[in-house]
C-alpha positions as CSV (number, residue, x, y, z in Angstrom):
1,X,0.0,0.0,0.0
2,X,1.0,3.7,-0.5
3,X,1.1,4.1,3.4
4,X,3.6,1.4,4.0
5,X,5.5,3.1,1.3
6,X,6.0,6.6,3.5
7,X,6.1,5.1,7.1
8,X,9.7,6.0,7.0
9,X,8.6,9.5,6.9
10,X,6.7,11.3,9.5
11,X,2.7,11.1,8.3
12,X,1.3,14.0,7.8
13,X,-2.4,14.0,8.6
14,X,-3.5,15.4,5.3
15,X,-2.2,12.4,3.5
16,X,-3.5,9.8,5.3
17,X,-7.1,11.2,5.0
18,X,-7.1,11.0,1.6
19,X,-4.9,7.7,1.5
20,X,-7.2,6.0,4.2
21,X,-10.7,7.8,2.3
22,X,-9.5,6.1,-0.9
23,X,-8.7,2.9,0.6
24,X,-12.6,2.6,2.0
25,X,-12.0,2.7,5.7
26,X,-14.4,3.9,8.1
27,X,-15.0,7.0,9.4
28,X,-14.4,6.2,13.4
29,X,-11.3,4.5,12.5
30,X,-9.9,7.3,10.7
31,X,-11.3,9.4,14.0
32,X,-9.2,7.7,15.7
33,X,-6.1,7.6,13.8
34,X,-5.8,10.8,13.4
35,X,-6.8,12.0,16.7
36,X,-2.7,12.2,18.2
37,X,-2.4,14.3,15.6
38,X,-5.4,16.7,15.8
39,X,-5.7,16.9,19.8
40,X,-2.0,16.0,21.1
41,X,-0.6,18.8,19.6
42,X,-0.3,22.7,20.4
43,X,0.5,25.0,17.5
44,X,3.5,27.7,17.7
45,X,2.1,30.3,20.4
46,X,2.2,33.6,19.1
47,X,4.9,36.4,19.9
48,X,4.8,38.1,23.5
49,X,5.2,41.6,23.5
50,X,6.8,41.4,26.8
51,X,9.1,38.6,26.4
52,X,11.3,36.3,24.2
53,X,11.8,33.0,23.3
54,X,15.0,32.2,24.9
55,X,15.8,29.1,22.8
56,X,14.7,30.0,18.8
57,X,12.8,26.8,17.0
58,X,11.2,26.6,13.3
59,X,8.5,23.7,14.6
60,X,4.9,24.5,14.1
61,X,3.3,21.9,15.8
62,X,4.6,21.4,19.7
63,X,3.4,17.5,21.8
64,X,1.4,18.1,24.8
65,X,3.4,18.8,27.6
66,X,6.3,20.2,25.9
67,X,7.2,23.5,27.7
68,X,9.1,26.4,25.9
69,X,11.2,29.3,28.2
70,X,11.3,32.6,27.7
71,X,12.8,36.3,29.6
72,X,11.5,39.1,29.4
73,X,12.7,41.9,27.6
74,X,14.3,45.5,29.0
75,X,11.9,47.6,30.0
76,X,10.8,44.7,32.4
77,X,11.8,43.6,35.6
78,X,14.6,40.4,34.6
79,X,13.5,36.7,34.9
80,X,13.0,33.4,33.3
81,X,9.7,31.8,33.2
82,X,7.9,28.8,30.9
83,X,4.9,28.1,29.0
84,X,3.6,24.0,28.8
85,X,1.2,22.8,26.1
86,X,-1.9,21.7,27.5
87,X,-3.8,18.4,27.3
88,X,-6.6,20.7,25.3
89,X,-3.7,21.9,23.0
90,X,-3.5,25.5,24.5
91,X,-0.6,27.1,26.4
92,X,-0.6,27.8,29.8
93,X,-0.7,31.5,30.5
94,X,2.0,34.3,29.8
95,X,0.0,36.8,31.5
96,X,2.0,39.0,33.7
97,X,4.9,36.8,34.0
98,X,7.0,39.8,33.0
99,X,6.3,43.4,35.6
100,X,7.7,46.4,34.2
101,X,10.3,48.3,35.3
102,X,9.0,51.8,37.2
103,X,10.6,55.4,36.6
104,X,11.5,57.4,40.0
105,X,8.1,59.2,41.2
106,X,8.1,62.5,39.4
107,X,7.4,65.6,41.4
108,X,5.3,69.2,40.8
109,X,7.5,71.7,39.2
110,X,7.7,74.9,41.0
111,X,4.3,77.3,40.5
112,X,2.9,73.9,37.9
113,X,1.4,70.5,38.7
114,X,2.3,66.7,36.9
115,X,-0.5,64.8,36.2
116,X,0.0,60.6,36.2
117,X,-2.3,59.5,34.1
118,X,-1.6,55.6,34.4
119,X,1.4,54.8,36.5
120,X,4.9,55.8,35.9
121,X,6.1,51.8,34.8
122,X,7.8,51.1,31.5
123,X,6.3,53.2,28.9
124,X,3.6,55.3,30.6
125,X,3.6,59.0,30.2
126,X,2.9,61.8,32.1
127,X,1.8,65.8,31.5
128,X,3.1,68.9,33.0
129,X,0.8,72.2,33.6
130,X,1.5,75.4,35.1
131,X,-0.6,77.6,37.2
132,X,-2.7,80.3,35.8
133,X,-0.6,83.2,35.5
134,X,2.7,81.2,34.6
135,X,4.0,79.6,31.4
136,X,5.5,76.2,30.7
137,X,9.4,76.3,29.6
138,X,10.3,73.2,28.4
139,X,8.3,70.1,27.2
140,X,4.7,69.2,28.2
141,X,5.2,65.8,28.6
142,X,7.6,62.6,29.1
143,X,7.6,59.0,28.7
144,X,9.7,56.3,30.8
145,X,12.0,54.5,28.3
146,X,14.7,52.4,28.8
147,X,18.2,53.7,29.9
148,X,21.0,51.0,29.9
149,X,19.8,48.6,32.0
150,X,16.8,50.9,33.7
151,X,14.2,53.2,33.0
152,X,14.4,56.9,33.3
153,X,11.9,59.4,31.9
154,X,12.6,60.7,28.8
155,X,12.8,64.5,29.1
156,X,13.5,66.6,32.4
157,X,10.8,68.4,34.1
158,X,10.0,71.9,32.7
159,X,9.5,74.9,34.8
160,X,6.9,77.3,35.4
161,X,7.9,81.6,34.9
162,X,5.6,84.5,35.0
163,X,3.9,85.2,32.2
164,X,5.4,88.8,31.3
165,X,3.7,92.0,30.1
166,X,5.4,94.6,28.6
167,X,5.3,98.0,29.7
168,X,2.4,99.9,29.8
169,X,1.8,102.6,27.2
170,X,2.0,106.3,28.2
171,X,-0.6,109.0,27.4
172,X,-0.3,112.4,26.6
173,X,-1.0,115.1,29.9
174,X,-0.6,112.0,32.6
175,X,1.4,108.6,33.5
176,X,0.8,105.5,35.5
177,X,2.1,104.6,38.3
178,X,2.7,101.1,39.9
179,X,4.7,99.1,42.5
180,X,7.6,98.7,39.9
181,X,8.6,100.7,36.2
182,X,10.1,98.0,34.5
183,X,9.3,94.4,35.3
184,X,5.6,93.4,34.6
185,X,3.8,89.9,34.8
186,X,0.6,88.5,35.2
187,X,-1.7,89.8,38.0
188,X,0.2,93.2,38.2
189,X,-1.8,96.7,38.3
190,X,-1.4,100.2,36.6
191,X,-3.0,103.0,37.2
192,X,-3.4,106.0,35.2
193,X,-3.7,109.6,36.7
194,X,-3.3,113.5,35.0
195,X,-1.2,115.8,35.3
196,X,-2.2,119.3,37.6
197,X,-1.2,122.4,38.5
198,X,1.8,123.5,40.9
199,X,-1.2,123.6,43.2
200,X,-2.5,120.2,42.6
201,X,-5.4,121.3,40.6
202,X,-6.8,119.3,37.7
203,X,-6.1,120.8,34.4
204,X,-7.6,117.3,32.5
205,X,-9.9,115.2,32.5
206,X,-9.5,111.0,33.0
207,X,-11.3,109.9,30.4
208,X,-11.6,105.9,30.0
209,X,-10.7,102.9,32.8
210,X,-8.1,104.7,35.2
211,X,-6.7,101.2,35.8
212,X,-5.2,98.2,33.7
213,X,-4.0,94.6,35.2
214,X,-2.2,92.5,33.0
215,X,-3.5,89.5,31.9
216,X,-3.2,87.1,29.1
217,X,-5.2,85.3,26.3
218,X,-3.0,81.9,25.4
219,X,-1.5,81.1,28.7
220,X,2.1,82.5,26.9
221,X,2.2,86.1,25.8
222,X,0.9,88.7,28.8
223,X,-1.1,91.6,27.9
224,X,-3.3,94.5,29.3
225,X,-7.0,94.6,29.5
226,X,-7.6,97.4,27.6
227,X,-6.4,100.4,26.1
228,X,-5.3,103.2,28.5
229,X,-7.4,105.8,29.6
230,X,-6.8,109.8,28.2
231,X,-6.5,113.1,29.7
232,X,-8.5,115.8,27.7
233,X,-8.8,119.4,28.0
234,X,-11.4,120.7,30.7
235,X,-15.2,121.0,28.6
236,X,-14.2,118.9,26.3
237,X,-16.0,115.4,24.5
238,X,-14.3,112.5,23.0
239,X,-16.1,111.3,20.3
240,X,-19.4,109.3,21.4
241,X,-19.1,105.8,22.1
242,X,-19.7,103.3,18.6
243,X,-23.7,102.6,18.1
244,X,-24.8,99.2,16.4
245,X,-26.2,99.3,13.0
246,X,-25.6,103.1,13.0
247,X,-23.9,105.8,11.2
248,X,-22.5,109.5,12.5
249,X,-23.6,111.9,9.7
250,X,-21.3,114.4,12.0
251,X,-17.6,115.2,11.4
252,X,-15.5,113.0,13.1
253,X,-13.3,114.3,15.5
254,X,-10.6,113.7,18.2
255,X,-12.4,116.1,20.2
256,X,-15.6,117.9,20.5
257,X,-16.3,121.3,22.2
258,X,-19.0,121.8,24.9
259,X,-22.7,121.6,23.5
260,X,-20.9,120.3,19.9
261,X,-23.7,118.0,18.3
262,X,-23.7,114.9,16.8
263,X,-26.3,113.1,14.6
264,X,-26.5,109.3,13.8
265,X,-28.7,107.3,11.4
266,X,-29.6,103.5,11.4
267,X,-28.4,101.2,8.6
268,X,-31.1,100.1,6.1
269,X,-33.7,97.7,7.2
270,X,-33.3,99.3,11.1
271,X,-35.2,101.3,13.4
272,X,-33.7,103.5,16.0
273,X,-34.9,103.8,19.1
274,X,-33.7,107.2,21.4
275,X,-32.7,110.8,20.0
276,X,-31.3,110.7,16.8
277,X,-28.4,113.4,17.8
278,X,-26.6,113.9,21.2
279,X,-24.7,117.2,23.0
280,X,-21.7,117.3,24.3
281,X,-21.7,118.0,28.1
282,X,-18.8,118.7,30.9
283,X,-17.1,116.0,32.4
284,X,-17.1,114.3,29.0
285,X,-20.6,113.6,28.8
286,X,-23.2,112.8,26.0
287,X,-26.8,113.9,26.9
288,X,-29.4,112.5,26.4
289,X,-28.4,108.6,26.2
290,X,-27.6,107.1,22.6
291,X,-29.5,106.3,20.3
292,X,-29.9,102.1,19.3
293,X,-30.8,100.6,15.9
294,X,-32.6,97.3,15.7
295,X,-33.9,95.4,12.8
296,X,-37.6,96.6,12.2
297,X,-38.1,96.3,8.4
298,X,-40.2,93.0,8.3
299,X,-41.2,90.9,5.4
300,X,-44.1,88.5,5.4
301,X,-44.8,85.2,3.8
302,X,-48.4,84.6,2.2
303,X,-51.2,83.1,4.0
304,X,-51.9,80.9,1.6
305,X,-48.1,78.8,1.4
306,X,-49.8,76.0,-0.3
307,X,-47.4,72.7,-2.6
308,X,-44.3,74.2,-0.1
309,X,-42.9,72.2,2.3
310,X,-43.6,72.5,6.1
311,X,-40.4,71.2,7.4
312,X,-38.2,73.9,5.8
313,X,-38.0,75.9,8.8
314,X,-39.7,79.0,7.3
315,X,-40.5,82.1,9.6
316,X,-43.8,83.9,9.4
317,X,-41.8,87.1,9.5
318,X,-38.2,88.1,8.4
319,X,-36.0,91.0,8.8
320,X,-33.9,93.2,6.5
321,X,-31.6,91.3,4.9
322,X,-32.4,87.8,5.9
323,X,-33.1,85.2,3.1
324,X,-36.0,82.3,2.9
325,X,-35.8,79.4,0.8
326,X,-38.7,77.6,-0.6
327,X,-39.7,74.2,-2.1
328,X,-42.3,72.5,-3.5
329,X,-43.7,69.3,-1.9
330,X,-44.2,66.3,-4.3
331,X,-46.5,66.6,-7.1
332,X,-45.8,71.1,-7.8
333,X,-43.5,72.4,-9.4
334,X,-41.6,75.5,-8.2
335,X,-42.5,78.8,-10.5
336,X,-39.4,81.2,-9.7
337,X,-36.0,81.5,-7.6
338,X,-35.9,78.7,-4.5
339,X,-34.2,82.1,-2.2
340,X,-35.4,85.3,-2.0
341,X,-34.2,88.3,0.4
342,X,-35.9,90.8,2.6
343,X,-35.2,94.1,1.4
344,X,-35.5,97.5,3.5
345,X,-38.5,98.6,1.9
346,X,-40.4,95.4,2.9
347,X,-40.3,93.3,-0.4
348,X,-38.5,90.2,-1.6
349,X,-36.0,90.0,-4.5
350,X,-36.6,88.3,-6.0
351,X,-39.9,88.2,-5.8
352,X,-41.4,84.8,-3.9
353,X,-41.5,81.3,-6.3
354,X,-44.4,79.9,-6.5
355,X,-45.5,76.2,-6.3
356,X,-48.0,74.8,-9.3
357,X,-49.7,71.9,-9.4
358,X,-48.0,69.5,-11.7
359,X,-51.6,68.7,-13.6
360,X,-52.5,72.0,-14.3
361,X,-49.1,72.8,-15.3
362,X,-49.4,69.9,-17.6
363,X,-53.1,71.1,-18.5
364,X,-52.0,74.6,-19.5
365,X,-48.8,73.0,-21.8
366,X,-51.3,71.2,-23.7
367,X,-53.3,74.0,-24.4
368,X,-50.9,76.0,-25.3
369,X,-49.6,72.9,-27.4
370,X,-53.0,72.1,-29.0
371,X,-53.5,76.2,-29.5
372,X,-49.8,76.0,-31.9
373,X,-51.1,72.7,-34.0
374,X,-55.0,75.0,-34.4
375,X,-53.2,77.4,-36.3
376,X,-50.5,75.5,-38.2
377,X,-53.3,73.6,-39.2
378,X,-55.6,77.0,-40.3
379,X,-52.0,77.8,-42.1
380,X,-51.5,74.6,-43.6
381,X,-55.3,74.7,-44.8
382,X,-55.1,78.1,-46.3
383,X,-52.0,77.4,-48.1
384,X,-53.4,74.4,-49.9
385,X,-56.4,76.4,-51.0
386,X,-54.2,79.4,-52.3
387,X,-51.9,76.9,-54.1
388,X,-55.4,75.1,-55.9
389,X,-56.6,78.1,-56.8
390,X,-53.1,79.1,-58.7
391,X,-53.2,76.1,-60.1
392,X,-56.7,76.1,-62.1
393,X,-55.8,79.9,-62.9
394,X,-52.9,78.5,-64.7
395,X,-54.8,75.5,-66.6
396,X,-56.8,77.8,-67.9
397,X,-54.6,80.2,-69.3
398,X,-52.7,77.0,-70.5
399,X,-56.3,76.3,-72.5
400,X,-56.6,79.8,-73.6
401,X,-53.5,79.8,-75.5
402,X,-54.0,76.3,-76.9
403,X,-57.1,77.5,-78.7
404,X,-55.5,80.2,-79.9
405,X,-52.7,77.8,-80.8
406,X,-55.1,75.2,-82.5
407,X,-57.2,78.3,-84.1
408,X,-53.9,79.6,-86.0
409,X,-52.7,76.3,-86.8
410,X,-56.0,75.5,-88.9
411,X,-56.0,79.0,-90.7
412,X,-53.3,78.4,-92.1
413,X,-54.0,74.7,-93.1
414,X,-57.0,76.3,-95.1
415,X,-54.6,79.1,-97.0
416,X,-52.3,75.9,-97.9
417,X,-54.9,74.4,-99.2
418,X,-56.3,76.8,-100.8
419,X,-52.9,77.9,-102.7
420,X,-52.7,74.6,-103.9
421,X,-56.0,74.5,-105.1
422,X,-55.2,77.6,-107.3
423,X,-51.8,76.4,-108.5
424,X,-53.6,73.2,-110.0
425,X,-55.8,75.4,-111.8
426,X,-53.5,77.3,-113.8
427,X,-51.9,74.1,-114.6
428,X,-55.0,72.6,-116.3
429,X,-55.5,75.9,-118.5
């Protein structure tokens, strides 16, 4: 037999299904045959990502009970351990045979905190921040990595600094003063006064926030809350604060002189509410309050919105300048632009789409179609009588001048004959 032939070799399991199926033996023996081969073996366990196979083999099947050592890698506390192939043709466990290696325990830089996120073993990492007010110098972040034969983290700690300001602008007719004139950081006050007389009298006045602190808006780069305040001549204005949706008609100016007036008017499509024009008043005062603009041009929709959709969203009411869009629900078609926008008089542009019923849409295209084939047809019919009319007009004038034709041709027939008769009767005499 072919088997007897290979039983030198080491039988693969493959072959002697086929070679036993061909050969007509049963199923149960062939069960049993093969079952060393299918249930006494483990296959090549798979690679451990925290150790190493200490002794390197090509098999790919293992018997049971065969066990294979391994150490784990750096990174990972040193030792040997071993996995055995079980009697169900599994390995026994690997699982946390190797315990990684842990960095030193890091500590809160100076004004900034670390945050351990999970651990500080072999290949965790952890995340630096400073307070608020200070900024981070140096990285954000380290991981423990292997060093030799330890673990160390991967970058040194960063430290925290103030977060600096620079100085603070001067202003014409005054200075600030503070606790310090050339080193400024985060938290740190300013405050702005004008100048006076020998005899202390004010001469200007403090117009705007007296006092800035300086702050910052990216947790790097310091800077003040606002602009500096100005000193301005006694009875004088700065120019009105900035109104919404408004316009000055009046001259802009740096300054304004008492009871100096200015006018504003709302944008398009706005209403104002308040005076329309304010006064300059001592202490840098604008009498009465200003003015405010808000949107008070209003479009409509129709009542009757029927073929558009519901679920669109629409408004029963829209301002200046805001836009609808509109369309048709199955069965219409829309008649116009899909957007329009309110304009400041109250109308749309352009103006609203309507939605048509798809049958009477279809109704009026075949009248107007049928209307087009009624008068090619009245043209088609008139031209066929005009052409049979020039027609017989011509067959008769054809007839008229064959008559005449045939009328000729016999008068002359008769003078032939007639010439001939004569010229026979001369003969004779």
């Amino acid at each position: 037999m072919e088997v007897s032939s290979r039983s030198s070799e080491p039988l693969d399991p493959v072959w002697l299904l086929v070679a036993f199926g061909r050969g007509g033996v049963k199923l149960e023996v062939l069960l049993l045959f093969l079952l060393p081969f299918t249930l006494g073996h483990c296959p090549a366990p798979s690679q451990l990502p925290s150790a190493k196979p200490i002794n390197l083999t090509d098999e790919s099947m293992f018997p049971i009970g065969t066990y294979l050592l391994y150490e784990c890698l750096p990174g990972y506390i040193k030792r040997q351990f071993s996995i055995t192939c079980k009697q169900d043709s599994t390995w026994t466990s690997a699982e946390d045979k190797c315990i990684r290696k842990q960095c030193k325990t890091p500590s809160d830089p100076e004004n900034g905190l670390v945050h351990v996120h999970t651990g500080i073993q072999f290949g965790s990492r952890i995340n630096y921040t400073c307070n608020q007010g200070y900024r981070l110098i140096g990285s954000s972040s380290a991981v423990c990595v292997i060093t030799d034969q330890s673990v160390d983290w991967d970058t040194e700690a960063p430290i925290c600094e103030w977060i600096p300001c620079e100085i603070p602008p001067g202003i014409p007719n005054g200075d600030f003063f503070s606790s310090t004139r050339e080193d400024f950081h985060y938290g740190m006050v300013v405050t702005y006064r004008c100048n006076t007389d020998a005899r202390g009298k004010a001469l200007f006045n403090l117009v705007g926030e007296p006092s800035l602190y300086c702050t910052s808006n990216d947790g790097e780069i310091g800077v003040w809350s606002g602009p500096p305040p100005q000193c301005i001549e006694l009875n004088k204005c700065t120019p009105p604060p900035y109104v919404e949706n408004a316009v000055m008609l009046s001259e802009n100016r740096s300054l304004f002189s008492l009871r100096d007036i200015v006018e504003f008017r709302c944008h398009p499509g706005f209403i104002m509410k308040g005076a329309s024009s304010v006064h300059c008043q001592s202490l840098n005062k604008w009498e009465p309050e200003l003015p405010s603009c808000f949107k008070g041009v209003i479009c409509r929709l129709p009542q009757e919105m029927s073929g558009f959709q519901k679920g669109l969203g629409m408004k029963k009411e829209y301002y200046y300048g805001e836009n609808v869009t509109l369309e048709c629900e199955d069965g219409y078609t829309l008649e116009g632009s899909s957007q329009s926008q309110c304009q400041s008089d109250g109308s749309w542009n352009p103006l609203l789409a309507k939605c048509v019923s798809r049958s009477i849409s279809g109704l009026i295209v075949g009248i107007f179609i049928g209307i087009i084939v009624f008068i090619l047809v009245i043209i088609v019919f008139i031209w066929m009588i005009l052409k049979y009319k020039k027609r017989n007009t011509t067959d008769e004038k054809y007839k008229e001048v064959g008559i005449h034709l045939n009328y000729k041709e016999d008068s002359c027939v008769r003078l032939q004959s007639l010439l001939t008769s004569q010229e026979n009767s001369r003969t004779r005499f």
